[in-house]
TORDRENTOR-953663 format. One record per residue: residue number from 1; x, z, y of N, C-alpha, C in turn. Coordinates in steps of 0.2 Angstrom, whole numbers, always signed. Atoms other than C-alpha are relative to their C-alpha. Layout:
N
<NUM; <X; Z; Y>; <X; Z; Y>; <X; Z; Y>>,
...
END
This chain:
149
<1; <-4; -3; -6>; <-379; -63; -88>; <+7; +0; -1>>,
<2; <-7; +0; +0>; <-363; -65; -84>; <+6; +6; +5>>,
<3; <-4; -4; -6>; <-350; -52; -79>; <+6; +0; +2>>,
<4; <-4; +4; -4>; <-338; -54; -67>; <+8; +5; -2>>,
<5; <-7; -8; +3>; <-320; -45; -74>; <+3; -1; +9>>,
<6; <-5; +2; -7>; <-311; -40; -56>; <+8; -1; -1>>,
<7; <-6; +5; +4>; <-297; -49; -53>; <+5; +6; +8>>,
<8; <-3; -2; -6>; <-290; -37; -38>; <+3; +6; -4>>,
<9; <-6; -6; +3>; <-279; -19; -41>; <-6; +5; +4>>,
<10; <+3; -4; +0>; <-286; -3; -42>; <+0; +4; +5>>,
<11; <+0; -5; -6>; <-287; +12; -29>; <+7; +3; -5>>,
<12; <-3; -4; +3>; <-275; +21; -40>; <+9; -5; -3>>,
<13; <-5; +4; -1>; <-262; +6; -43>; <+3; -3; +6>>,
<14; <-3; +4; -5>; <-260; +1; -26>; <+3; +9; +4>>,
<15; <-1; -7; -4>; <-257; +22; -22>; <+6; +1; -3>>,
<16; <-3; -1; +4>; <-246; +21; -37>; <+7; -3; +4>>,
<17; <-6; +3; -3>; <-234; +7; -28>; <+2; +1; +5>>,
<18; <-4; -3; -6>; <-233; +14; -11>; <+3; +5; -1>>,
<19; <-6; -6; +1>; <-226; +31; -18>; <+7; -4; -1>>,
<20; <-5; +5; +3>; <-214; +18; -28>; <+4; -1; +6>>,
<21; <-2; +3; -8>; <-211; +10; -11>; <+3; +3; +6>>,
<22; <-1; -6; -4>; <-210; +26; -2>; <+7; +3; -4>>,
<23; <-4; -5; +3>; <-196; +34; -12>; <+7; -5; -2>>,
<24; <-5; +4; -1>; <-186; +18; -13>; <+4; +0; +9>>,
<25; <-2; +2; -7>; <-185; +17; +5>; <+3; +4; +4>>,
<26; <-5; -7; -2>; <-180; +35; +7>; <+8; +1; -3>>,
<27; <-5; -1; +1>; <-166; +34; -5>; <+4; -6; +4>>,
<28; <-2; +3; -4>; <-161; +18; +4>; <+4; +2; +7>>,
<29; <-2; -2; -7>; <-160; +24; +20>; <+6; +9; +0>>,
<30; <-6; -6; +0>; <-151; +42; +15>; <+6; -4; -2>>,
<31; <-6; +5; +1>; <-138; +27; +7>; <+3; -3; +6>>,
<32; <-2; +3; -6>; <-136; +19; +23>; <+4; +5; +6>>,
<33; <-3; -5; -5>; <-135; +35; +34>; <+5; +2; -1>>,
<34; <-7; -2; +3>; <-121; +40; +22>; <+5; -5; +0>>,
<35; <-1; +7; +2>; <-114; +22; +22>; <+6; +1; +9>>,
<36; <-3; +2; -7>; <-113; +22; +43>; <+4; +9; +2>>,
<37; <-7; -5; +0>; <-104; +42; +42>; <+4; -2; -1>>,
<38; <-7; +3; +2>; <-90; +36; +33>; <+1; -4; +4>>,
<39; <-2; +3; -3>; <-88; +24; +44>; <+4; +3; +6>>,
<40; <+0; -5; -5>; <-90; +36; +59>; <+8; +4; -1>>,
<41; <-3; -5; +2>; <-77; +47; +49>; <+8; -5; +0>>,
<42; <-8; +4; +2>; <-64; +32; +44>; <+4; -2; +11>>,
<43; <-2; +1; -8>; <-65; +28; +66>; <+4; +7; +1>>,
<44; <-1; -8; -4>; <-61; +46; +71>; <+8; +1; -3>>,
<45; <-6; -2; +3>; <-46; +48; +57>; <+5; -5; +2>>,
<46; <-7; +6; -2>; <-37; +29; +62>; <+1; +2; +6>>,
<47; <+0; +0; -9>; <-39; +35; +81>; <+5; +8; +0>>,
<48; <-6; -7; +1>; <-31; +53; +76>; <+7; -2; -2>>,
<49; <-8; +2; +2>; <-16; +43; +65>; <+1; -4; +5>>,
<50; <-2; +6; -8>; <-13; +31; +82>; <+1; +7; +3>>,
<51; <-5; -6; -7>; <-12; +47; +93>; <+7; +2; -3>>,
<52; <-4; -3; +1>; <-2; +54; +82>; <+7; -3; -2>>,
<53; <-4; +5; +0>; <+10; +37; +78>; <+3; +1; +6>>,
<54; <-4; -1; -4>; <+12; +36; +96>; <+5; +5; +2>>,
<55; <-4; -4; -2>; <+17; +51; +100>; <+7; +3; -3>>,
<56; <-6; -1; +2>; <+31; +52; +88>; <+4; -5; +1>>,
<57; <-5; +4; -4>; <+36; +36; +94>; <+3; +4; +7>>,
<58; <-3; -1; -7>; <+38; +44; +112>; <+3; +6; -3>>,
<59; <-8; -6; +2>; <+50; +58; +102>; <+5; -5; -2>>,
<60; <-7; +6; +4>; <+61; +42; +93>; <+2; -2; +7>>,
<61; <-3; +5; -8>; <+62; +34; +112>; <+2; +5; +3>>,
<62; <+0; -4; -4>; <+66; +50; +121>; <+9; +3; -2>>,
<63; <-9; -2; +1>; <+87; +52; +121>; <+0; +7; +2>>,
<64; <-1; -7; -4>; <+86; +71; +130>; <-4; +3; -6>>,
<65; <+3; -6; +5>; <+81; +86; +118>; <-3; +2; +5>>,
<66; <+3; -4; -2>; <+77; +95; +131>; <-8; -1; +1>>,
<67; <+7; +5; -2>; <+63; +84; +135>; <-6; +0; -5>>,
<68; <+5; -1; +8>; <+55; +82; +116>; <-1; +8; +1>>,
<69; <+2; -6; +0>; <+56; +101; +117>; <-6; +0; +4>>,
<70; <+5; +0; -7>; <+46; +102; +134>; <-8; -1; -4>>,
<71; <+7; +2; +2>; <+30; +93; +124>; <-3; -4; +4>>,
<72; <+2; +2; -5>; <+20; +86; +134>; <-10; -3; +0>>,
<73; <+9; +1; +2>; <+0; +77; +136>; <+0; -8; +0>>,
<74; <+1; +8; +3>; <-6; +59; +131>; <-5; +1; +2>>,
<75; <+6; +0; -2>; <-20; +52; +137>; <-5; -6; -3>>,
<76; <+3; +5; +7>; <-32; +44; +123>; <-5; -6; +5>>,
<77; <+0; +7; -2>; <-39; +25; +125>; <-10; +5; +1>>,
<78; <+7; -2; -4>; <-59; +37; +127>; <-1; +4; +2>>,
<79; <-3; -5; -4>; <-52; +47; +141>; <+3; +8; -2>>,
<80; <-3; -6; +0>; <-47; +62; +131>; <+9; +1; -1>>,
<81; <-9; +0; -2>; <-28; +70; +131>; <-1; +5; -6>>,
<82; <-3; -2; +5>; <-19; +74; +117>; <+6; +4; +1>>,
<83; <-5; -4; -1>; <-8; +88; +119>; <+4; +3; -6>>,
<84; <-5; +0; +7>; <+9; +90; +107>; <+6; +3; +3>>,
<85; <-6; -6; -4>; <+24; +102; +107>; <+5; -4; -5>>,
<86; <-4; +3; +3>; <+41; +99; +97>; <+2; +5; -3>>,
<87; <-6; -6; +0>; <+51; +111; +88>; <+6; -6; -4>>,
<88; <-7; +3; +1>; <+70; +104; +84>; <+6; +3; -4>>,
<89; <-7; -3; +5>; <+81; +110; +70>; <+3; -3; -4>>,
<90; <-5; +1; +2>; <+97; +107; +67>; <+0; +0; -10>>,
<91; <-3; +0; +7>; <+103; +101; +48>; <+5; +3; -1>>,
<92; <-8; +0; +3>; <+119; +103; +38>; <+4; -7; +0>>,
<93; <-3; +9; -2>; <+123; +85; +42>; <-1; +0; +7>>,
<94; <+0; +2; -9>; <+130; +79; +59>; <-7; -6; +4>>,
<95; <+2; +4; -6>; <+119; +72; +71>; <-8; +1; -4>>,
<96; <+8; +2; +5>; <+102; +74; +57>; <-2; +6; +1>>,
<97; <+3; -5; -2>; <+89; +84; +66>; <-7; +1; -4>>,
<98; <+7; -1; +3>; <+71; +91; +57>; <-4; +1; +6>>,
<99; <+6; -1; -5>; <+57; +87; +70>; <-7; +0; -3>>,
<100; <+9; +0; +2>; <+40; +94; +69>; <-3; +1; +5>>,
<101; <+5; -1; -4>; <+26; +90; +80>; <-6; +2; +0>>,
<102; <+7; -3; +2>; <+10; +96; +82>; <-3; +0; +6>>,
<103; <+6; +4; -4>; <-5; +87; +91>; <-4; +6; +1>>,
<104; <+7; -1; -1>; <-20; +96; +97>; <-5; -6; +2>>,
<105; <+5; +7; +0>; <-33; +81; +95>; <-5; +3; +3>>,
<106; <+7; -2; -2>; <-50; +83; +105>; <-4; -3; -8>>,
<107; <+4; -1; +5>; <-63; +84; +92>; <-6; -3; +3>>,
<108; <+5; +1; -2>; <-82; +81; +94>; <-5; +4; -4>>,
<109; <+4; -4; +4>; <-87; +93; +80>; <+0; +8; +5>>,
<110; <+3; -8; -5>; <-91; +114; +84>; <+6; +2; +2>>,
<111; <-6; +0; -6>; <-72; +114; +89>; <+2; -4; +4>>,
<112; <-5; +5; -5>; <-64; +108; +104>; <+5; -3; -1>>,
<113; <-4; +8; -2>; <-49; +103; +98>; <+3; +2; -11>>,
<114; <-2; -2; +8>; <-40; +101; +78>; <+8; -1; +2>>,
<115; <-7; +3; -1>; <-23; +102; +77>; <+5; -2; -6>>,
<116; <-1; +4; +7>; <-12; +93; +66>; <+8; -1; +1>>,
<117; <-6; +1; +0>; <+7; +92; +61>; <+3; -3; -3>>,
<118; <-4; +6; +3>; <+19; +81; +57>; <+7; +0; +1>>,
<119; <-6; -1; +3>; <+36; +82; +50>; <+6; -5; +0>>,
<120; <-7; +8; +3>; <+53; +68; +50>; <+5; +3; +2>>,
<121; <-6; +0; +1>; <+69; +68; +50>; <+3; -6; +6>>,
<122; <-3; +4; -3>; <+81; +60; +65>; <+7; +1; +1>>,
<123; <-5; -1; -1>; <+95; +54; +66>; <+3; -2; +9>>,
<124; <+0; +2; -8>; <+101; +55; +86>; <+7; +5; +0>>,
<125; <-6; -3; -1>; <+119; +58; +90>; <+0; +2; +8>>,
<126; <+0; -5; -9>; <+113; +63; +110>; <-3; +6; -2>>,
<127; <+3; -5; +0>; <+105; +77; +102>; <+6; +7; -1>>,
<128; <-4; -4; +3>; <+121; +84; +95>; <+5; +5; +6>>,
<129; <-4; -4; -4>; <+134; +97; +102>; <+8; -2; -1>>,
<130; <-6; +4; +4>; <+152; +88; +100>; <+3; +5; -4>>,
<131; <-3; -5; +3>; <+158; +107; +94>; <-2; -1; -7>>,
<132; <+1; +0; +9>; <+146; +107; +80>; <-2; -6; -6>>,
<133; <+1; +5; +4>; <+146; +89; +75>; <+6; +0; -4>>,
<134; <-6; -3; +3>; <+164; +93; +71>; <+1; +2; -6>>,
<135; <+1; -6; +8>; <+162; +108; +60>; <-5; -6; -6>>,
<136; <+7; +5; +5>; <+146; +96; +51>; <+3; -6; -5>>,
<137; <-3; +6; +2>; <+158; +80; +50>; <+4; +2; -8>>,
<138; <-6; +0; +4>; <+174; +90; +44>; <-3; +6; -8>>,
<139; <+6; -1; +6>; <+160; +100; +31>; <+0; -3; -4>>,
<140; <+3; +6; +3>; <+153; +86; +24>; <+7; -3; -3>>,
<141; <-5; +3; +3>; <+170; +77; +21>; <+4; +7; -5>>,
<142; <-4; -2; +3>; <+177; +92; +13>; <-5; +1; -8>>,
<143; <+3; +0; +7>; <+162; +91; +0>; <+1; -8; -3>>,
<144; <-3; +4; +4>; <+166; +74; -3>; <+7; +1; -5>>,
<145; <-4; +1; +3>; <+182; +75; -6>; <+2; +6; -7>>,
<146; <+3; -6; +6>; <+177; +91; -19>; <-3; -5; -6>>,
<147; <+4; +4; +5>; <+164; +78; -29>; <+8; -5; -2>>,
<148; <-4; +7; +3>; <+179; +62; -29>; <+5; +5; -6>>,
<149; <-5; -3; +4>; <+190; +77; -38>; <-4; +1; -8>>,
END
């Protein structure tokens, strides 16, 4: 009598590989979903730093203080509006002003809006007053000529 050795896989091997198969596929796919957030996440923040470029371009372009003061609304490339104020402080150096603005961004998480601020340094001689560019100039040269001693 001849007996026939089977040449197939077991109930218990082929149960073995689909768990295998199953728990590759899960981690897999949690790597992916985690893969296309960040993505999601790096869109959201280049679309916040572009609001937030332009809108300090439109304080670099804007000769009038009163105006940068004022603030005003932006209106983003996926219908929403970017709303941004100014504040405007005077240095110890003539004509060199410390602007800070601060965006409110529309959001999409459990707040409506984030808001965000940003800080430089301009130098704009329409912003100044001729009285205390004066005082600032003849200031400034009188510490120079304090250091040349």
């Amino acid at each position: 009598m001849i007996t026939r050795r089977g040449t197939g896989f077991t109930l218990i091997e082929v149960l073995v590989s689909i768990a295998i198969f199953a728990l590759a596929a899960v981690i897999l796919g949690s790597a992916y979903v985690n893969v296309l957030g960040g993505y999601q996440c790096m869109r959201g923040s280049a679309a916040d730093e572009s609001d937030i470029a332009f809108v300090r371009g439109l304080v670099l372009a804007e000769p009038k203080r009163e105006v940068v003061e004022k603030g005003g609304d932006v209106r983003r490339a996926d219908q929403g509006t970017v709303h941004w104020s100014a504040e405007i402080e005077p240095t110890n150096r003539a004509d060199l002003f410390r602007v800070t603005i601060e965006c409110e961004l529309p959001t999409t998480g459990p707040t409506p809006v984030r808001r965000v601020r940003d800080s430089f340094l301009v130098l704009r001689p329409t912003w100044s007053e001729a009285a205390d560019r004066g005082k600032l100039r003849a200031k400034f040269r009188e510490e120079l000529v304090k250091r040349k001693s």
